[in-house]
PAZAPA-4460 file (N, C-alpha, C; in steps of 0.05 Angstrom, whole numbers, plus 32768, in hexadecimal, padded with zeros to 4 digits):
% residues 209
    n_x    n_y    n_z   ca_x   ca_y   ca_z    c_x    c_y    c_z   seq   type   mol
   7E59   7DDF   7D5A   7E69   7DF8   7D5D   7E5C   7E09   7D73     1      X     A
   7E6C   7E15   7D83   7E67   7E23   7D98   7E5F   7E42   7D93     2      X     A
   7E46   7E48   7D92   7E3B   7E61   7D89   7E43   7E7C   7DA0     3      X     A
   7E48   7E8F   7D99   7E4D   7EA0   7DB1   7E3F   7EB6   7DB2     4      X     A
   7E29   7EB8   7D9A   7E1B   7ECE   7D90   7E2D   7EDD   7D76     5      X     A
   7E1A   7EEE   7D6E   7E21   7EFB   7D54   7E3A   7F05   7D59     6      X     A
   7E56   7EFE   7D43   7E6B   7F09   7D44   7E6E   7F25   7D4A     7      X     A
   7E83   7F32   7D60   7E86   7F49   7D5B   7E82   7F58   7D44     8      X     A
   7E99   7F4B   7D33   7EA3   7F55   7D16   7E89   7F5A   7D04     9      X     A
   7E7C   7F4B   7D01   7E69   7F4A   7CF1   7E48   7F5E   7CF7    10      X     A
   7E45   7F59   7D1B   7E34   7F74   7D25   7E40   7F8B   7D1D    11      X     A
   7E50   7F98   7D27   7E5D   7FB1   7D2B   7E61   7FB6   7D0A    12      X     A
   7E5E   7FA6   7CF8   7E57   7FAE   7CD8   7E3C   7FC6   7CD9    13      X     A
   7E2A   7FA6   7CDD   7E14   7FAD   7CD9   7E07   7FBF   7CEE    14      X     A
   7E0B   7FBF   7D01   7DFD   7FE1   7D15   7E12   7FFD   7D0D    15      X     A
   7E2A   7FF5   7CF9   7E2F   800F   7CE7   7E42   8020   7D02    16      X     A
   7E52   800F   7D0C   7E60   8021   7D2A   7E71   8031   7D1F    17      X     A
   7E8B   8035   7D25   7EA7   803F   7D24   7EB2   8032   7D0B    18      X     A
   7EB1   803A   7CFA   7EBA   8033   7CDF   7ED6   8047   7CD6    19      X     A
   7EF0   803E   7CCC   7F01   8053   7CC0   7EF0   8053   7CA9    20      X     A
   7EFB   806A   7C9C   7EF8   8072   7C7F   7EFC   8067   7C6B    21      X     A
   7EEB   8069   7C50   7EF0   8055   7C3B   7ED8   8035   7C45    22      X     A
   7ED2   8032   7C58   7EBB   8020   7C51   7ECB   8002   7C53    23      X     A
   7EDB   7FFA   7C64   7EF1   7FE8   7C60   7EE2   7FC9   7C4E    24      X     A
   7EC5   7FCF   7C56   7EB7   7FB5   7C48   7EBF   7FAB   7C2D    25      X     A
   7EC0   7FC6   7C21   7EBD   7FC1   7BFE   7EE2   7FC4   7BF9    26      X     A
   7EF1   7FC8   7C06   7F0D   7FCA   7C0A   7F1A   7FB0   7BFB    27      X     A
   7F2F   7FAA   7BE8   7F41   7F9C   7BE1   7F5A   7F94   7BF4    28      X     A
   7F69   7F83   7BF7   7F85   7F85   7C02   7F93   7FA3   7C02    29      X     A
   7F9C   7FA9   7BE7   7FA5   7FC1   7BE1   7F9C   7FDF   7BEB    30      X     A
   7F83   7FDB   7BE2   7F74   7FF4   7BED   7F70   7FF8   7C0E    31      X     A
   7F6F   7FDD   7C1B   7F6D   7FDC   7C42   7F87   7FE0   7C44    32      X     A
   7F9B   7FE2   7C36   7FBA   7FE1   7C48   7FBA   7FFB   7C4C    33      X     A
   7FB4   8006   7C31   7FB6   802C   7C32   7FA8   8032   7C44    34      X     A
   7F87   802B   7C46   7F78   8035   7C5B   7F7F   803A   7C7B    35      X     A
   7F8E   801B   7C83   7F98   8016   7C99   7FB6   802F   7C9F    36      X     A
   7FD0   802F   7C8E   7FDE   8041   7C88   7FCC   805F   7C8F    37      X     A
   7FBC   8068   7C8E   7FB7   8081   7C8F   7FA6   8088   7C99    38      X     A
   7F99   8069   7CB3   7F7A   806B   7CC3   7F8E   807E   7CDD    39      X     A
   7F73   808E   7CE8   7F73   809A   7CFD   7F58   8098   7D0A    40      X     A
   7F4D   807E   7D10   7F39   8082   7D18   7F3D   807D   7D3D    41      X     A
   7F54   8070   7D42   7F53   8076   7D5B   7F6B   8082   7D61    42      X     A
   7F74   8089   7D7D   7F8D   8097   7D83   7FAA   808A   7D85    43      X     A
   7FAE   806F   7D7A   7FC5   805E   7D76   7FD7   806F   7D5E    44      X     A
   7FC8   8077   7D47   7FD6   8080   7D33   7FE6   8090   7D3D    45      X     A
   7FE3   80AA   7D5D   7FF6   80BC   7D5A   8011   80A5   7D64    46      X     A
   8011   8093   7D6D   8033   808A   7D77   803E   8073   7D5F    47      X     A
   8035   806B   7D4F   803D   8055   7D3E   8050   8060   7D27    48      X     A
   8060   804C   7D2C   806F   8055   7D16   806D   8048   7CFC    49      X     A
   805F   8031   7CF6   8053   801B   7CE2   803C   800E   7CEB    50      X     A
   8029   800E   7CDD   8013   8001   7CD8   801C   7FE6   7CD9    51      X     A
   8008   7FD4   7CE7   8014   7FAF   7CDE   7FF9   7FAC   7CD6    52      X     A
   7FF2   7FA0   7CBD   7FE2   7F92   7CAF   7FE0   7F79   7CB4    53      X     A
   7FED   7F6B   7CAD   7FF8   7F4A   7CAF   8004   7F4C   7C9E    54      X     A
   8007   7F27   7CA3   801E   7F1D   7C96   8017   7F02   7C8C    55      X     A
   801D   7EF8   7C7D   8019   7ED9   7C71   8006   7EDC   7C58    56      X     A
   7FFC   7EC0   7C50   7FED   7EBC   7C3A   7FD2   7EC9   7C3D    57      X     A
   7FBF   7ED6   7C25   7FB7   7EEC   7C2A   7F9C   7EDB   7C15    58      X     A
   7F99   7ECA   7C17   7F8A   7EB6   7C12   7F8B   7E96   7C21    59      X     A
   7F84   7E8F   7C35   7F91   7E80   7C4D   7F7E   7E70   7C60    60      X     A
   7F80   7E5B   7C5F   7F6A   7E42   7C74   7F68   7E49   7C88    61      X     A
   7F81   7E54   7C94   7F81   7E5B   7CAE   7F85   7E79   7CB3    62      X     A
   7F77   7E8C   7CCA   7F83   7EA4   7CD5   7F87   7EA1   7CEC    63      X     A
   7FA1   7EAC   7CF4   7FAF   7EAF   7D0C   7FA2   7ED2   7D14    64      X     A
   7F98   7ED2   7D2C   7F96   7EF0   7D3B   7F9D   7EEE   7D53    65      X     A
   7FA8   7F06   7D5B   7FB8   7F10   7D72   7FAE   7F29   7D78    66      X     A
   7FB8   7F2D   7D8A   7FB4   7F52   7D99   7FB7   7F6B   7D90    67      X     A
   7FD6   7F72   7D8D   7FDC   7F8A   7D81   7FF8   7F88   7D77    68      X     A
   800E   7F96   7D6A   8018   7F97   7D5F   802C   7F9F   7D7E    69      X     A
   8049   7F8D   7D7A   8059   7FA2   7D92   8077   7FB3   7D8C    70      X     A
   8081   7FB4   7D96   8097   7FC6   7D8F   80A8   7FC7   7D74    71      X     A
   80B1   7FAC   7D70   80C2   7F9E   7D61   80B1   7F9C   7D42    72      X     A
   8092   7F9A   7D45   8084   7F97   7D2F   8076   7FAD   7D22    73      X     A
   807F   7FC9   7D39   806A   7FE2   7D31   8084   7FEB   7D23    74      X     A
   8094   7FDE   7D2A   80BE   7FED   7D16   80BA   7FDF   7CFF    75      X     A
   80B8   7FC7   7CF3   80B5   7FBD   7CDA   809D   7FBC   7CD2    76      X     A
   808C   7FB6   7CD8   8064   7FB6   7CD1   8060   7F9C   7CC7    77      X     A
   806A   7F8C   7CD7   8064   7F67   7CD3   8061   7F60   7CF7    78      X     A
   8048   7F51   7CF0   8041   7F43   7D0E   804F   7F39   7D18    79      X     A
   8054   7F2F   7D2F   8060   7F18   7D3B   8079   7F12   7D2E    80      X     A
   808C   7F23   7D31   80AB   7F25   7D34   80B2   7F1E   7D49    81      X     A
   80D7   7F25   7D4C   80E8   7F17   7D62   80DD   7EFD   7D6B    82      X     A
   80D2   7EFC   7D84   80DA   7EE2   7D95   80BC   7ED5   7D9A    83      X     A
   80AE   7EE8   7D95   8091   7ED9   7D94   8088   7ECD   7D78    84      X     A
   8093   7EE7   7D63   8091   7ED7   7D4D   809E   7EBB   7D45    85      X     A
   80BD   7EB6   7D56   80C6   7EA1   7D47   80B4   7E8A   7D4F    86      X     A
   80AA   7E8C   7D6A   809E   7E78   7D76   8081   7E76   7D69    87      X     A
   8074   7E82   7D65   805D   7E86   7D52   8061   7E74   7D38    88      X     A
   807A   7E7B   7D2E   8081   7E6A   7D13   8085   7E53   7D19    89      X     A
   808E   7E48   7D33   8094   7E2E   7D3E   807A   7E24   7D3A    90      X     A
   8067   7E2A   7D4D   804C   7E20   7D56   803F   7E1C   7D39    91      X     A
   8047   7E2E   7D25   8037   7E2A   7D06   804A   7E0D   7D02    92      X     A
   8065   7E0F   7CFE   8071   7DEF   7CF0   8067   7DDA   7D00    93      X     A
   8065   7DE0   7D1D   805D   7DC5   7D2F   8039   7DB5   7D23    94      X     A
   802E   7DBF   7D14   8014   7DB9   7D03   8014   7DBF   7CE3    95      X     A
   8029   7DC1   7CD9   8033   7DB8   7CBC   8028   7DD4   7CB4    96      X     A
   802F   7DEE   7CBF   8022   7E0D   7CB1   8036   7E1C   7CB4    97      X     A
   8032   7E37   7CAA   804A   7E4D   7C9A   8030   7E5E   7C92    98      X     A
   8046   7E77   7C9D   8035   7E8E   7C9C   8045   7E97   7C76    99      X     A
   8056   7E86   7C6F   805A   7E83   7C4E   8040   7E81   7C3B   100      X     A
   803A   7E66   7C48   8024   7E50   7C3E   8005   7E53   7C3D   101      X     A
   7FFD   7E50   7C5A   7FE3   7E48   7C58   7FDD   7E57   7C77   102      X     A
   7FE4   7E6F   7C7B   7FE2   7E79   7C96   7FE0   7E9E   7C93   103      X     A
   7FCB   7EAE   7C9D   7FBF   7ECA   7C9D   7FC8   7ECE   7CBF   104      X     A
   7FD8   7EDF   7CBA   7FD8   7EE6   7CDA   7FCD   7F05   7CDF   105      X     A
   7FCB   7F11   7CEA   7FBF   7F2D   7CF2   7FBD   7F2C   7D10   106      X     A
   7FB1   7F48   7D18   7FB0   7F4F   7D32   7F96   7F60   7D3E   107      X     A
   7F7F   7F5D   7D4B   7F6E   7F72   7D51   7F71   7F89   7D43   108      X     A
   7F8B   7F9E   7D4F   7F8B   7FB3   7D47   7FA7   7FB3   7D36   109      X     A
   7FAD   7FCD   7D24   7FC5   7FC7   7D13   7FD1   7FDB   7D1F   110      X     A
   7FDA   7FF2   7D31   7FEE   800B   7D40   7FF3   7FFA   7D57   111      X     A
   8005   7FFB   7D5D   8017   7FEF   7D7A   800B   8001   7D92   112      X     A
   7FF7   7FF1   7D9D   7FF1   8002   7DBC   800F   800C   7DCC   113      X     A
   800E   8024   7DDD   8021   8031   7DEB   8028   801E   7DF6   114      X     A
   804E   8019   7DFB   8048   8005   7E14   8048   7FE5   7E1A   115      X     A
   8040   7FE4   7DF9   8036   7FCE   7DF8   8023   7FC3   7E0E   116      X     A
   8008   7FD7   7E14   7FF6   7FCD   7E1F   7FE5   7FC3   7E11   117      X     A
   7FCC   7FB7   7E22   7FB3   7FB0   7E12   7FA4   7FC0   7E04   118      X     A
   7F9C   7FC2   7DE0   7F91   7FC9   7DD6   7F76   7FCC   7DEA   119      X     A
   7F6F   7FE7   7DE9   7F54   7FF0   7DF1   7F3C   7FE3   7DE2   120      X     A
   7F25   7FE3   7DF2   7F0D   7FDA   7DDB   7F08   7FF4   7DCA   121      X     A
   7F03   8007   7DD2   7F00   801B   7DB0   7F16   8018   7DA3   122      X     A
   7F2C   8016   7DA1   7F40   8011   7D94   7F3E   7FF5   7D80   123      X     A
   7F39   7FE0   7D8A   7F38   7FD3   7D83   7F15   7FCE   7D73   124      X     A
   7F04   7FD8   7D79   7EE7   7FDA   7D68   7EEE   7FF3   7D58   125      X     A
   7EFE   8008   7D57   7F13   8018   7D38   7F1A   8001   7D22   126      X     A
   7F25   7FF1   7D29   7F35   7FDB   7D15   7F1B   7FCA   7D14   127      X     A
   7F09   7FC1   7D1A   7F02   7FA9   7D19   7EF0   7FA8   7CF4   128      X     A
   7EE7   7FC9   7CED   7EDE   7FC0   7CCF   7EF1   7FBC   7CBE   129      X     A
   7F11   7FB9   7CBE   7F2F   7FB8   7CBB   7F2F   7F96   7CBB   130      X     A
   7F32   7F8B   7CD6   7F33   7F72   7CD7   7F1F   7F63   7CCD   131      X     A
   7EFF   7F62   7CCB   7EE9   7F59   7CC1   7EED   7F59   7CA5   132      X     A
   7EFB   7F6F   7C92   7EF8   7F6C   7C76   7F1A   7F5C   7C71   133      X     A
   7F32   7F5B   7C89   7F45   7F3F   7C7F   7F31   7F27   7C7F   134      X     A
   7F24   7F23   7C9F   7F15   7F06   7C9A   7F12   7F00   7C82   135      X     A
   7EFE   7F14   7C7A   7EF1   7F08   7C56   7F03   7F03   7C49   136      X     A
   7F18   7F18   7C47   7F30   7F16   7C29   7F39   7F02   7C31   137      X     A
   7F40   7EF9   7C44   7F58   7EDD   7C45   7F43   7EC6   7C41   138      X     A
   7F28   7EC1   7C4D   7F14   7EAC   7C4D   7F1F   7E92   7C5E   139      X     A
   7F26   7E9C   7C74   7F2F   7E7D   7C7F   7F19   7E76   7C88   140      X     A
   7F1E   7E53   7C86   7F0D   7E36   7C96   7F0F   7E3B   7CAA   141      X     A
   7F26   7E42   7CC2   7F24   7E42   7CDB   7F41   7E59   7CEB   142      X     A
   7F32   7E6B   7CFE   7F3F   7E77   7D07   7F43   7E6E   7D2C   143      X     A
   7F60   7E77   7D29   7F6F   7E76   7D40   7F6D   7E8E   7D4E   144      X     A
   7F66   7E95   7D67   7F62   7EA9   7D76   7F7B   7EA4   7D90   145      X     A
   7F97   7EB7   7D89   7FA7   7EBD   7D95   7FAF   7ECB   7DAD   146      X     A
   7FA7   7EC0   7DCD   7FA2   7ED0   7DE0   7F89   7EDF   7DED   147      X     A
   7F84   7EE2   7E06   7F68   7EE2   7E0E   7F60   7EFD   7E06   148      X     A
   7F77   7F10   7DF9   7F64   7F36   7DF2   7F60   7F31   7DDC   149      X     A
   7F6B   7F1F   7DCC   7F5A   7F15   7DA8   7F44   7F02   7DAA   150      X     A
   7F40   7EF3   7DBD   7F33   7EDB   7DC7   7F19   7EED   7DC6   151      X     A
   7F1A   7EFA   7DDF   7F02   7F07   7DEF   7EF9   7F1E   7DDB   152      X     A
   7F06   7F28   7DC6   7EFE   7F45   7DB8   7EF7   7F34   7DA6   153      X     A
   7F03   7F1F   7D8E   7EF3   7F19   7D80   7ED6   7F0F   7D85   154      X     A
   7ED5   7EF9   7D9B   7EC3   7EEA   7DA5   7EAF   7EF0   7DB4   155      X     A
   7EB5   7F0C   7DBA   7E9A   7F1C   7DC6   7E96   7F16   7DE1   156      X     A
   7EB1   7F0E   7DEF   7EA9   7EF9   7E07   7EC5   7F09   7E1B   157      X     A
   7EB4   7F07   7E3B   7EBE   7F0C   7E50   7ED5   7EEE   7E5B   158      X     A
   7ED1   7EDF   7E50   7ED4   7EBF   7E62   7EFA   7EC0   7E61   159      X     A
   7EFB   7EAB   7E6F   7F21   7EAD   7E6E   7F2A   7E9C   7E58   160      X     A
   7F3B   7EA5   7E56   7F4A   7E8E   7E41   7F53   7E6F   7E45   161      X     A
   7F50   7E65   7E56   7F4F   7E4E   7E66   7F2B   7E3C   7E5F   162      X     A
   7F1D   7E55   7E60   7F04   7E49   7E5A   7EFA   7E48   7E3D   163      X     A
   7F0D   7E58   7E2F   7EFF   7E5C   7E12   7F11   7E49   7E00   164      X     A
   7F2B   7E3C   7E0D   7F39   7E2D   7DFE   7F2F   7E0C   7DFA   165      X     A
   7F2F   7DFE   7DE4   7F29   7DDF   7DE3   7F0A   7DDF   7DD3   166      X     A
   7F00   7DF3   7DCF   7EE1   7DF8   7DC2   7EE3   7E07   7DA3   167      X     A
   7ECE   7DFA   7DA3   7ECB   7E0C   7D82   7EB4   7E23   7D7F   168      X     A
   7EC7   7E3B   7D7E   7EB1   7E50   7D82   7EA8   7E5E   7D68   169      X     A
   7E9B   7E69   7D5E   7E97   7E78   7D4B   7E8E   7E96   7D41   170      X     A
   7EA0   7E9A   7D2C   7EA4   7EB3   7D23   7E98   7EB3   7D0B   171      X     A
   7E7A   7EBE   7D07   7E66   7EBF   7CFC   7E63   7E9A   7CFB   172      X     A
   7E70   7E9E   7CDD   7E6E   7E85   7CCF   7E82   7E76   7CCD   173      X     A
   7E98   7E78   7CDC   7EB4   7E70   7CDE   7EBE   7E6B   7CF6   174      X     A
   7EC3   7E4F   7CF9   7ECE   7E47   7D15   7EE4   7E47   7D17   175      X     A
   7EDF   7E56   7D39   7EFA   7E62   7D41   7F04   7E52   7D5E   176      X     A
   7F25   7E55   7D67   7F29   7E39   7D7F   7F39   7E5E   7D8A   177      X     A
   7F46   7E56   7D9F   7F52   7E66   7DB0   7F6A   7E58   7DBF   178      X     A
   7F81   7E61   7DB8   7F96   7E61   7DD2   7FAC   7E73   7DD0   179      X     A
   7FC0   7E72   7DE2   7FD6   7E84   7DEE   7FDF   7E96   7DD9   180      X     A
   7FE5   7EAE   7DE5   7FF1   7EBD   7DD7   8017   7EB4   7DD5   181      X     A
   8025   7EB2   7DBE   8036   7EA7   7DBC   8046   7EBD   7DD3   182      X     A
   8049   7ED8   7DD9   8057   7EE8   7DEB   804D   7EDB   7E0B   183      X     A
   8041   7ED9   7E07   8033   7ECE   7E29   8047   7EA9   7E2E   184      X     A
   8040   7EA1   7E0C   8055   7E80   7E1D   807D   7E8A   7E1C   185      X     A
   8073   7E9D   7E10   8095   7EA5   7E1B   8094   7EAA   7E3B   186      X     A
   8087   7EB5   7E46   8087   7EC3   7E5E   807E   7E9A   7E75   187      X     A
   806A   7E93   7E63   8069   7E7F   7E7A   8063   7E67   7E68   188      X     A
   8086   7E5F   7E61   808D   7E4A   7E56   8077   7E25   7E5E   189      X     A
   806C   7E29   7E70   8069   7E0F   7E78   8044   7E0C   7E6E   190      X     A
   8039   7E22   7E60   8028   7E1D   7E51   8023   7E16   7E32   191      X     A
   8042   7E0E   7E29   8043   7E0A   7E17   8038   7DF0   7E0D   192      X     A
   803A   7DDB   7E21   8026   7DC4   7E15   8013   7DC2   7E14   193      X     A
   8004   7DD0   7E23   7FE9   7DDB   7E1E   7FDE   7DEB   7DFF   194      X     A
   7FEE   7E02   7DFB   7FEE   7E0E   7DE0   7FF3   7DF1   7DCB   195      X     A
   8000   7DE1   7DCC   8004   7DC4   7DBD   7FEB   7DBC   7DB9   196      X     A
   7FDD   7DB8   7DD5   7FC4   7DAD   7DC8   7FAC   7DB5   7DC5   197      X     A
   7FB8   7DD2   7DC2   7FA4   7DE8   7DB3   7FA4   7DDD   7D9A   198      X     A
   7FBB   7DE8   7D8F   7FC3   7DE9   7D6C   7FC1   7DC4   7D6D   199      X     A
   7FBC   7DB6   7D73   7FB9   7D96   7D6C   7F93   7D9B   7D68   200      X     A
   7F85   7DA7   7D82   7F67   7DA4   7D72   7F6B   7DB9   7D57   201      X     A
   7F67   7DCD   7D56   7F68   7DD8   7D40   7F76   7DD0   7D2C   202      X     A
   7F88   7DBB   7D24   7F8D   7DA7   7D0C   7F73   7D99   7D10   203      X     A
   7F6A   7D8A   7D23   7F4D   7D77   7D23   7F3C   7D85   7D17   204      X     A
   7F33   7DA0   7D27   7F2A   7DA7   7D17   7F24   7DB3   7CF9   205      X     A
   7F3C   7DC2   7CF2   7F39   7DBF   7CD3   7F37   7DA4   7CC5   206      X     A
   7F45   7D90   7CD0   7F3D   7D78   7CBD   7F21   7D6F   7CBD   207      X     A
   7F18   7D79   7CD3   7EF9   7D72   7CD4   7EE6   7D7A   7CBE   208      X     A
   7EF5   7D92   7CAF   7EDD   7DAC   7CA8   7EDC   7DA3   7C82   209      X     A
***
């Protein structure tokens, strides 16, 4: 496994950074949804109109992560809606998964950046004792890192997404693979077979594990 140094998630615990309120560590499902619902720890809260938590099985082999939450998903508070979502759900049946079944999806941060720009890094180290205590609650074998601003923020890494894809990197104690953000192979359809044999190692590798 490809070490990349101490997980974000797991430093930024322990040096005690930007934490919301409530201690998200010792947090339940129930108790983080409210937390998240009523965090203001960075400035996303003033434009959102729904919180997105995730979506899928909430005990799950696999986690799906992505960026931020965008228009369509900050109106209902479920990830990966409309047209990236359907394709998202595609890419899960094309390797026998369902965000029903056996699939955690989430996002860096849970408020829809303005714009639908890129979540900022303080913005996104706001959420991260948020996302660190899903890791635990769901307990997946292996996570999928959706796009190079979930790639690079989880993974603590500058490198491109071209270089971080086909490897097994790790998140603390949990190996993690990387490829396309499902909105990006809308935009440039012809990397979709590539994303194919993304999600083909990451079946290898869970069967490996």
């Amino acid at each position: 496994m490809e070490e990349m140094g101490l997980h974000p998630l797991w430093r930024l615990r322990r040096e005690k950074a930007i934490e919301p309120p409530g201690e998200p560590v010792a947090m339940g499902w129930e108790e983080m949804k409210s937390a998240i619902e009523s965090c203001t720890a960075c400035s996303l809260h003033k434009g959102r109109n729904r919180t997105v938590v995730g979506a899928g099985c909430e005990r799950a082999d696999w986690l799906f992560i992505g960026e931020a939450p965008g228009a369509e998903e900050d109106l209902r508070g479920e990830p990966f809606v409309g047209q990236a979502g359907v394709l998202l759900d595609n890419m899960l049946a094309s390797i026998g998964l369902s965000r029903e079944k056996n699939v955690y999806i989430a996002n860096t941060v849970k408020c829809r950046p303005p714009g639908n720009r890129n979540p900022e890094p303080s913005e996104m180290a706001a959420c991260r004792p948020f996302l660190s205590r899903q890791i635990e609650l769901v307990g997946p074998r292996l996570i999928v890192l959706l796009g190079r601003i979930a790639a690079q923020s989880i993974l603590g890494s500058d490198a491109s997404i071209s270089s971080l894809r086909g490897k097994v990197h790790a998140c603390g104690n949990i190996p993690a693979v990387v490829t396309y953000h499902p909105a990006y192979l809308l935009r440039n359809p012809m990397d979709k077979s590539k994303a194919w044999e993304d999600l083909c190692f990451a079946r290898k590798i869970m069967n490996g594990l």
